[in-house]
N, C-alpha and C positions, 0 to 999 in steps of 0.2 A: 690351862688354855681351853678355848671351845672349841667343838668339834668345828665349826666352821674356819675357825680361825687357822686351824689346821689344816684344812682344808686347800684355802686360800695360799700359805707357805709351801706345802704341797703342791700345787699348780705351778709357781713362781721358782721351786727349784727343778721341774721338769723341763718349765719353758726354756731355764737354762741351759740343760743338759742336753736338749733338742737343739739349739742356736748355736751352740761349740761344735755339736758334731754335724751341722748344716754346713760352718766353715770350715772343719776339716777337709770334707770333702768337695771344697772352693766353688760351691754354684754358685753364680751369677747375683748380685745385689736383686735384678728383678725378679728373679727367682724366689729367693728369699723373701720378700717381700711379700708376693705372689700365697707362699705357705703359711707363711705368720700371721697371713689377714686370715687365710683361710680358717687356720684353726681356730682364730680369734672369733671371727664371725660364726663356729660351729661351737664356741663356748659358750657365746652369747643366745643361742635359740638354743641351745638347750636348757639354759638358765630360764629364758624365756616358758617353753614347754614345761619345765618343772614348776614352775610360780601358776601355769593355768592350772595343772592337775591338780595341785595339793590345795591353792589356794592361797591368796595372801594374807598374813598373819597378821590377827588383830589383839590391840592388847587388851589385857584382863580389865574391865571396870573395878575397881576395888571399894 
């Protein structure tokens, strides 16, 4: 597997293990909602931030 690819699995079993114990401790559906856009929205501009600095990857002409 690729590092990204693990990457991505990694994130997907976090987001789980964050979403079980949001309803353990029973907040609110708006609540919840309220968190899961958040972090969603702070995944996504970081994704964003990291694609300016490095650059977008171009492929190799061969």
């Amino acid at each position: 597997m690729k590092n990204h690819e693990i990457m991505i699995i990694g994130i997907m079993i976090v987001g789980m293990v964050f979403y079980n114990i949001m309803l353990t401790f029973e907040l609110p559906e708006s609540m919840m909602g309220w968190v899961l856009s958040d972090i969603i929205l702070t995944l996504y501009l970081s994704y964003l931030i990291d694609t300016f600095i490095r650059g977008s990857r171009k492929p190799k002409m061969s």
